[in-house]
NUPANU-533460 format. One line per field, with one value per residue (C-alpha): x, y, z; residue number from 1. Coordinates in Angstrom, 3 decimals. Layout:
N
px c(X  ...)
py c(Y  ...)
pz c(Z  ...)
paba c(NUM  ...)
***
This chain:
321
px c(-37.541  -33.646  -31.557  -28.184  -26.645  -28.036  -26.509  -28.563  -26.782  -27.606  -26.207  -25.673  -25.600  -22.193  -18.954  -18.293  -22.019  -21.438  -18.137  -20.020  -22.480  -20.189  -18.160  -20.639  -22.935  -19.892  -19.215  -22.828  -24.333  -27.650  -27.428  -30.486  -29.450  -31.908  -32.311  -34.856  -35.281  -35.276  -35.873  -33.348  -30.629  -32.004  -30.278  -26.984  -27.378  -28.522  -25.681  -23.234  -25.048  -24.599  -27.953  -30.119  -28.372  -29.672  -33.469  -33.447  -35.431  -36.904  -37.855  -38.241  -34.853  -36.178  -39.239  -39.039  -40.927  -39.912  -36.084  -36.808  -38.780  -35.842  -33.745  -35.664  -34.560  -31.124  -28.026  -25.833  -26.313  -23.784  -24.654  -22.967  -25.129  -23.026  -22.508  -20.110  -22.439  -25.507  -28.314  -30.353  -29.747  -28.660  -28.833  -25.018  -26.737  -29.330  -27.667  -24.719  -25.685  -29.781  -29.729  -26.811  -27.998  -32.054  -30.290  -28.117  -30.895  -32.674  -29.959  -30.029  -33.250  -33.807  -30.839  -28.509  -24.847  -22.596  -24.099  -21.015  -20.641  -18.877  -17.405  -14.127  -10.806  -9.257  -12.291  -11.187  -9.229  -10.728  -13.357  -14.418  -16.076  -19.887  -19.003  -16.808  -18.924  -21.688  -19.618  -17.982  -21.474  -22.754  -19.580  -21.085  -24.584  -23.633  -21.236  -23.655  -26.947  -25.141  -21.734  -20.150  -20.772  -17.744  -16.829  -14.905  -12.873  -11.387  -9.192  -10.376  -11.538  -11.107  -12.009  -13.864  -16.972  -15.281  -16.284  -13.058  -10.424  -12.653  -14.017  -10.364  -9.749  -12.596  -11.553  -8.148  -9.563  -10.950  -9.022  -5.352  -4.632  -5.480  -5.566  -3.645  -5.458  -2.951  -0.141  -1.471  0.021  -2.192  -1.782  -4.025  -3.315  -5.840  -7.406  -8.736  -12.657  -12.257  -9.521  -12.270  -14.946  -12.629  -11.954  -15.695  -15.699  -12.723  -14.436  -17.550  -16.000  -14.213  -16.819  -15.475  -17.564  -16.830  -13.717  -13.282  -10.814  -8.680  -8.896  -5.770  -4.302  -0.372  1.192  0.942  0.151  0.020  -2.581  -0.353  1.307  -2.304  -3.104  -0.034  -0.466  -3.581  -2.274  0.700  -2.056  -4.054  -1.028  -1.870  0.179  -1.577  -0.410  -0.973  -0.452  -1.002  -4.116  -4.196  -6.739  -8.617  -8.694  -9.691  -13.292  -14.439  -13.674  -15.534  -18.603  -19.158  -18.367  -20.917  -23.716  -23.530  -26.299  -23.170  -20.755  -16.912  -15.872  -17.623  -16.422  -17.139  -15.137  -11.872  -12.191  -11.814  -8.942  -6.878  -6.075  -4.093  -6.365  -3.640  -4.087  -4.681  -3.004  -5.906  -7.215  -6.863  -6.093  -6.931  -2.876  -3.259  -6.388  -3.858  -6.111  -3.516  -4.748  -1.915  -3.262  -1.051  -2.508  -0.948  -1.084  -5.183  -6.031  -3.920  -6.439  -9.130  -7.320  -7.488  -11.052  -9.701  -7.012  -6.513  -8.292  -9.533  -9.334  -7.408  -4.433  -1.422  -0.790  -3.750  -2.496  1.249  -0.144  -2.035  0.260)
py c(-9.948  -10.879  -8.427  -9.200  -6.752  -7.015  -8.291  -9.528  -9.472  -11.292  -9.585  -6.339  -4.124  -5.686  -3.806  -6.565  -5.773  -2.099  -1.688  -3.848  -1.828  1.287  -1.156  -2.114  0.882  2.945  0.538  0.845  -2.610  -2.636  -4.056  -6.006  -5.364  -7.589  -7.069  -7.911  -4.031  -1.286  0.726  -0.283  -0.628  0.826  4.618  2.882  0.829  3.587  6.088  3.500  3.197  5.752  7.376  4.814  1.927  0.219  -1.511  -2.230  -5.026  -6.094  -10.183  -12.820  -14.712  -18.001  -17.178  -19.235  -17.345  -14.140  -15.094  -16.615  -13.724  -11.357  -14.029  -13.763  -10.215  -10.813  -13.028  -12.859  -13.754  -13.070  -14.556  -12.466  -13.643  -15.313  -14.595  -15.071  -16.190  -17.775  -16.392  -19.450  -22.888  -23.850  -20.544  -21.676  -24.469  -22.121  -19.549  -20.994  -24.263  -24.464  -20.629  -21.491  -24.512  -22.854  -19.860  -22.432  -24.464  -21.750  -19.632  -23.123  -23.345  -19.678  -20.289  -17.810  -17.727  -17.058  -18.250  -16.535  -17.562  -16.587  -18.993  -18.253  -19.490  -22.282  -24.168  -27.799  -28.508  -26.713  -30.191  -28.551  -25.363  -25.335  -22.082  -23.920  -27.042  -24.961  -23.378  -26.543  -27.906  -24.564  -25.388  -28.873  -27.731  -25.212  -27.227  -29.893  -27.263  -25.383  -27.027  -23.966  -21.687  -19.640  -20.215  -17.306  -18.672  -15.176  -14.706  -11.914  -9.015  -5.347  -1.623  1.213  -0.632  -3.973  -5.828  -6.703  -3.839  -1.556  -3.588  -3.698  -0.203  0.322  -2.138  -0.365  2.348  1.841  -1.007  -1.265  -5.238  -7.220  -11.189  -13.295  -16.383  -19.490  -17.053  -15.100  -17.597  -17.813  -16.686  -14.630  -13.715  -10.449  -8.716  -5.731  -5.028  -3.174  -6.163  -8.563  -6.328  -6.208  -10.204  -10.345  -7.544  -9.578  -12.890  -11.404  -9.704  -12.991  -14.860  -17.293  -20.355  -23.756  -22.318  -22.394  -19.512  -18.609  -14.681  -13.451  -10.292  -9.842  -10.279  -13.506  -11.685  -13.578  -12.390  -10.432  -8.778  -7.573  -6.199  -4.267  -2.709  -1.755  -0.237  1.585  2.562  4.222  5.796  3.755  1.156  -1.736  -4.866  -8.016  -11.068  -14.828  -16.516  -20.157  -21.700  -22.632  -19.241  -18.593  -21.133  -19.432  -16.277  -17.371  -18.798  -15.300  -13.263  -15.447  -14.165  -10.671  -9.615  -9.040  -11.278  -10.519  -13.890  -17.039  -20.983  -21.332  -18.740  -19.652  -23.294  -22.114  -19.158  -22.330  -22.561  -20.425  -19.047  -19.285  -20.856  -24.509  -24.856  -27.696  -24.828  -21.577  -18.215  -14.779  -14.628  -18.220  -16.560  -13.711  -10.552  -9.225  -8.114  -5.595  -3.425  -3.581  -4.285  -1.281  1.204  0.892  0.721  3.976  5.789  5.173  4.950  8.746  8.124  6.356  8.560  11.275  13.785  12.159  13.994  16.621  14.593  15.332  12.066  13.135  16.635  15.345  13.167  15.851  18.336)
pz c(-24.480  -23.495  -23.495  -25.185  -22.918  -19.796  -16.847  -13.743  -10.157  -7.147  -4.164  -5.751  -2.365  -1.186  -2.113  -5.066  -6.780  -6.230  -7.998  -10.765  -11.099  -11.567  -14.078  -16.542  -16.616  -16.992  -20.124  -21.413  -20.164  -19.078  -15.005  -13.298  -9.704  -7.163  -3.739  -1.120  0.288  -2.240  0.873  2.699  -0.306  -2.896  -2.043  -2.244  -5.488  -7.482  -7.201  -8.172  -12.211  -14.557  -15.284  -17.716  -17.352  -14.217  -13.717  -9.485  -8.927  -5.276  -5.601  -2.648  -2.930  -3.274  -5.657  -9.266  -11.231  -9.720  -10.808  -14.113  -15.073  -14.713  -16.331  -19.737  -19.867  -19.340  -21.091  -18.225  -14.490  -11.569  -8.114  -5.139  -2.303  0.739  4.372  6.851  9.996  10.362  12.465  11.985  11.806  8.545  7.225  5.619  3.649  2.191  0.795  0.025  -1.311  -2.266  -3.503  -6.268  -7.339  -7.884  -9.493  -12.042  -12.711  -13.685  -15.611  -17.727  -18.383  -19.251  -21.714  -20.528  -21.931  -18.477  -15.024  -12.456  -8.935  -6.376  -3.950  -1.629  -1.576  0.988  1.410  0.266  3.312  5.963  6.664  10.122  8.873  7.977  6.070  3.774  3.652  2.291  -0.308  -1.861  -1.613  -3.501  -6.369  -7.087  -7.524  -9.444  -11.754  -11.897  -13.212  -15.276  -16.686  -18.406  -15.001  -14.056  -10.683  -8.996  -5.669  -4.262  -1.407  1.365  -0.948  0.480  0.281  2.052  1.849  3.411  6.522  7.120  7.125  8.241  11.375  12.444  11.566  14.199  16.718  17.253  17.683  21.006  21.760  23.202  22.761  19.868  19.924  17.286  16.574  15.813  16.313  13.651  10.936  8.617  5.293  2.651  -0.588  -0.374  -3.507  -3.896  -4.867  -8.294  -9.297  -8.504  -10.362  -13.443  -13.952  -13.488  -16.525  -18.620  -18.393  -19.555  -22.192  -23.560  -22.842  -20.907  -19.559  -17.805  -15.560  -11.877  -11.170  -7.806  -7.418  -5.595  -5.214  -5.787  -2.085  0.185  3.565  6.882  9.134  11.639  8.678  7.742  11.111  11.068  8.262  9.414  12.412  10.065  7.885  10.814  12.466  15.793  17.784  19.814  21.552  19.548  21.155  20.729  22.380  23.303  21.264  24.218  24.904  21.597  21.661  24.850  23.035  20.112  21.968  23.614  20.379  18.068  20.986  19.452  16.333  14.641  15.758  15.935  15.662  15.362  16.395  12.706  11.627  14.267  12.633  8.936  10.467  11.013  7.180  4.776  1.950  -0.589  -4.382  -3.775  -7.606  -8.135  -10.343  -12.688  -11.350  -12.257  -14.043  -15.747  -17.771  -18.774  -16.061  -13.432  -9.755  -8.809  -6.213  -3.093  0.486  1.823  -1.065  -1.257  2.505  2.753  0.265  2.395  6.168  6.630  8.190  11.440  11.959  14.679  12.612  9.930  6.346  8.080  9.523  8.953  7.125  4.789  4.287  3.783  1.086  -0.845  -0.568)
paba c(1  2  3  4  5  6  7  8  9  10  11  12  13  14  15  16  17  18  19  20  21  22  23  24  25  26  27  28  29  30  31  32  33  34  35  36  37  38  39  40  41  42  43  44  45  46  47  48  49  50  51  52  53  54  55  56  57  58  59  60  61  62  63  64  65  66  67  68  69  70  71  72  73  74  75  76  77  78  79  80  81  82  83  84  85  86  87  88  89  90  91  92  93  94  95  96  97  98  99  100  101  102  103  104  105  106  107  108  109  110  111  112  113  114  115  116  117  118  119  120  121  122  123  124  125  126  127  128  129  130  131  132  133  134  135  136  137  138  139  140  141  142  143  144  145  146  147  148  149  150  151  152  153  154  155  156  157  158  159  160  161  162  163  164  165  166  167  168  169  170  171  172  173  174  175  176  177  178  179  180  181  182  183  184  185  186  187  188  189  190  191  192  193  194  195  196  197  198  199  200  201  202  203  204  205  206  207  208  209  210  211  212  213  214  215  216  217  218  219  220  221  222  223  224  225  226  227  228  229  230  231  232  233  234  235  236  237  238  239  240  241  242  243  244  245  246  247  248  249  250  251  252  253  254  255  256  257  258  259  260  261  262  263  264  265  266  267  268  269  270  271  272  273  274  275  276  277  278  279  280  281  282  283  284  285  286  287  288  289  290  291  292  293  294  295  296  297  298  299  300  301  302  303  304  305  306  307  308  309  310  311  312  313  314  315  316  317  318  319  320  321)
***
């Protein structure tokens, strides 16, 4: 039987499906969270719900009745799922493009009333990344299955549970020089994780459908002016210097050789473009929901931990005191 108030997320072990979780259990829905190793994720997914209000559900990704079969309990789906290398060849394709469109077709036929994906911001022009090509590809399908679909387009999304700031936050800490790719030009229009978890909350709660939205946060930041907040944030100072984008491949093509790469060709090909509103669509303010966490203010809440010190630096105690 479908629950009117039950929401089922794909992806829910990433920081975006963990501050959902503690956003709609916290507002009594009823969250479906899937993932493909309750023993592996399972720990983490479960102290994010308030007690009652979560079902954890371990399916094979690409199994149809599996899916539909949580659908039928549920009115609302969310799909999360995306990553930012591939370890196999056209692992990009898969999950970003033949994953959306089965879930769509499916959240059609199962009759739910909101099908939500998340895509990224910046992809329309940035023609030599796979990683975007597999998104936009991903946007049709799911447009095309399931018309009234929200699509979500953030910019880089952020917090303690990030693959982002806190790889860097780690990287200067061992490392005295840091590497500016394309002069570090390139400019991001970051948003923070519980902004992004609350427009996922309004739209649901206004029922929304048939929108594709930009997500940005309230600065335009280029990526040197990230890193050095970073560094402010982490009370460090490191050399950052241009590379030559030739450089910059061989760079890549050793990085992407790591299980968990630093940098990918890919990922230097799609660094190339800003990932700024494209004003071809709606963003977060046109629908009347604000983002207005600050960059700096909300890395410096969770900073402390790659500090000299850590929770008791003096930057930490100054703060509480």
């Amino acid at each position: 039987m479908k629950n009117q108030d039950s929401i089922l997320i794909f992806g829910a072990s990433g920081q975006i499906g963990k501050s959902l979780i503690r956003k709609f259990t916290k507002n009594n829905y009823r969250v479906i969270a899937v993932t493909r190793s309750i023993h592996q994720k399972g720990y983490q997914i479960k102290t994010q719900s308030n007690y009652g209000y979560l079902d954890l559900e371990e399916i094979k990704i690409f199994n149809e009745e599996e899916i539909s079969n949580l659908m039928k309990k549920s009115s609302i789906c969310i799909n999360l799922i995306g990553i930012l290398f591939e370890k196999k060849k056209n692992e990009f394709d898969l999950i970003h493009s033949v994953l959306p469109s089965l879930l769509s077709k499916l959240a059609l036929k199962n009759s739910l009333k909101q099908f939500i994906h998340l895509s990224a911001l910046g992809l329309e022009t940035a023609t030599d990344s796979n990683y975007a090509k597999s998104k936009l590809s991903g946007e049709e399908k799911v447009r095309k299955n399931f018309p009234n679909s929200i699509i979500l387009k953030p910019s880089i999304v952020y917090s303690v549970d990030d693959n982002f700031t806190t790889n860097f936050m780690n990287l200067f800490n061992v490392l005295p020089i840091m590497p500016l790719y394309y002069e570090g030009k390139t400019k991001f229009t970051p948003i923070h994780v519980s902004d992004i978890a609350n427009i996922i909350f309004e739209i649901i709660q206004k029922k929304m459908t048939g929108e594709t939205i930009e997500c940005i946060g309230p600065e335009v930041l280029t990526f040197k002016e990230i890193l050095l907040k970073i560094l402010k944030s982490i009370n460090k100072k490191r050399l950052l210097f241009s590379l030559p984008l030739p450089l910059a491949k061989f760079n890549a093509k050793l990085f992407q050789l790591m299980p968990k790469p630093l940098l990918t060709i890919d990922q230097l090909n799609l660094l190339k473009y800003d990932n700024i509103v494209s004003k071809k669509y709606k963003t977060n303010l046109d629908i009347k929901i604000e983002a207005n966490k600050k960059f700096e203010d909300e890395i410096n809440r969770y900073s402390f931990n790659w500090t000299s010190g850590g929770q008791f630096s003096k930057k930490r105690i100054d703060k509480l005191s």
